[in-house]
C-alpha positions as CSV (number, residue, x, y, z in Angstrom):
1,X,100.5,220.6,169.6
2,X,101.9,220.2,173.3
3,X,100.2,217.2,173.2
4,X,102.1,215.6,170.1
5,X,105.3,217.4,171.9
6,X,104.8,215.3,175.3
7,X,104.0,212.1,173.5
8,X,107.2,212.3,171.4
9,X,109.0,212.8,174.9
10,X,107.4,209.8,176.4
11,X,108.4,207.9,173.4
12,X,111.8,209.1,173.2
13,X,112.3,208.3,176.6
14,X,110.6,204.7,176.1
15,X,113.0,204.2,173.6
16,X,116.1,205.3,175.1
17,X,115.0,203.0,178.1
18,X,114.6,200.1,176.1
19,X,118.0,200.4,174.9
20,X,119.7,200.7,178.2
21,X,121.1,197.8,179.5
22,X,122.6,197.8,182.8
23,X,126.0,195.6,182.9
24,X,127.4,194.1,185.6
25,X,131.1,195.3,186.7
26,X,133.4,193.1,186.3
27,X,137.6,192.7,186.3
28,X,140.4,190.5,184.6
29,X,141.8,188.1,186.6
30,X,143.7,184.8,186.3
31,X,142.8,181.6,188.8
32,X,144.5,178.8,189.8
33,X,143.1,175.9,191.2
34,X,141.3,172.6,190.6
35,X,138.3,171.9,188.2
36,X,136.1,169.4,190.5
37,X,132.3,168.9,190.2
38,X,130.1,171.6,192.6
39,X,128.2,169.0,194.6
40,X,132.5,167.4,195.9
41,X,133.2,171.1,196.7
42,X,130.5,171.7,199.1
43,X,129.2,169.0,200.5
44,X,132.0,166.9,200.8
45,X,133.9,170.3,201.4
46,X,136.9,168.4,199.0
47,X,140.1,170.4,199.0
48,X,140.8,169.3,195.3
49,X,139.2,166.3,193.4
50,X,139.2,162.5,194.3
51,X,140.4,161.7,190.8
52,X,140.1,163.0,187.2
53,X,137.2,159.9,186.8
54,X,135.7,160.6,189.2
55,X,135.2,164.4,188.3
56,X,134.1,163.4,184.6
57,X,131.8,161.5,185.8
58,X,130.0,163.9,187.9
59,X,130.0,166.0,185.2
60,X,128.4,163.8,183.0
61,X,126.2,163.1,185.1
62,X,125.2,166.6,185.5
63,X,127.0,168.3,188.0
64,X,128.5,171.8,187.3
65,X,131.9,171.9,187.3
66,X,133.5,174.7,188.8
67,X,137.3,176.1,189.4
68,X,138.7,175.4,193.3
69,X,141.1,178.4,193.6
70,X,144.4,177.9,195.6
71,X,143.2,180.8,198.2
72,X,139.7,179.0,198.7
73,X,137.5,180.4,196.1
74,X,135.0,178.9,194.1
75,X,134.6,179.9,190.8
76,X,131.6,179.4,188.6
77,X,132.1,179.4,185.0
78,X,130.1,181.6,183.2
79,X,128.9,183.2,179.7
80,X,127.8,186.0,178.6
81,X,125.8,184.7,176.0
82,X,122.2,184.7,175.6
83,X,120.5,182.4,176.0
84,X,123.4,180.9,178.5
85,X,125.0,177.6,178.2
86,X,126.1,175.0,180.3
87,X,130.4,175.2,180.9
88,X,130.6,171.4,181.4
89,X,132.2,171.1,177.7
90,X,134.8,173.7,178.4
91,X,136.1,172.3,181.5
92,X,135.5,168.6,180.9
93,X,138.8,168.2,179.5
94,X,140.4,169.6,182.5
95,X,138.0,167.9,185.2
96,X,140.0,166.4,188.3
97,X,143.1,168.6,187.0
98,X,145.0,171.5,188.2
99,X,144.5,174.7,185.8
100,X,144.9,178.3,184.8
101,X,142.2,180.5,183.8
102,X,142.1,183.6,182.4
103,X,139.1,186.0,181.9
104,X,136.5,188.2,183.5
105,X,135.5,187.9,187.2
106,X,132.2,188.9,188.4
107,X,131.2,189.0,192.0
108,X,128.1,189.2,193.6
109,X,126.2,188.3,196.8
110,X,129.9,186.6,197.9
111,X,129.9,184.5,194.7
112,X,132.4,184.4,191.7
113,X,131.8,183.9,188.4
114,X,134.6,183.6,185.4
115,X,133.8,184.5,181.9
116,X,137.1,182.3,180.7
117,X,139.1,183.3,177.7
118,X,141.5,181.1,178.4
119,X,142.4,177.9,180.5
120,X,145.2,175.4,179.8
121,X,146.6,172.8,182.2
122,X,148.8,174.1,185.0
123,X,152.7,173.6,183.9
């Protein structure tokens, strides 16, 4: 019996391990910046893009695009869907441009991350 008893605990707890997922904190927040390809932002250290073109292209081409915030900040764009998908499509239309976006920031190990929810061209 206590051993029918302790394997229903070890189960229960199996179970209830399982089912726990741990989340990563996150807050809303709204950027402004630049959409421009990763590999302009740090190794060419670009302060905003060389030309809307010339953005697309990297991105085409296979290059992350990412948000340039107006404070410095580089924002990756992110999902929280599994398994995760490239952003490219979501930001090609603003590539080279000026936006806001909306959404979830997550930080970690110094880098951002923005689930967007919503990005139109800056006004």
């Amino acid at each position: 019996m206590r051993f029918r008893s302790l394997t229903a605990l070890v189960g229960a707890l199996l179970l209830a391990a399982a089912a726990y997922t741990v989340r990563a904190e996150s807050k809303p927040a709204t950027v402004k910046g630049y959409v421009i390809d990763s590999a302009c932002t740090f190794t060419k250290n670009l302060k905003k893009p060389i030309s809307p073109e010339c953005a697309q292209a990297c991105a085409k081409a296979g290059s992350p695009l990412v948000i340039l915030a107006d404070n410095g900040s580089i924002y990756w764009p992110t999902t929280d869907a599994m398994p995760a998908t490239s952003q490219n499509d979501k930001l090609l239309p603003f590539a080279g441009k000026r936006v806001v976006a909306s959404g979830k920031e997550y930080e970690r190990g110094g880098s951002k991350a923005l689930l967007i929810e919503k990005i139109e061209a800056e006004k």
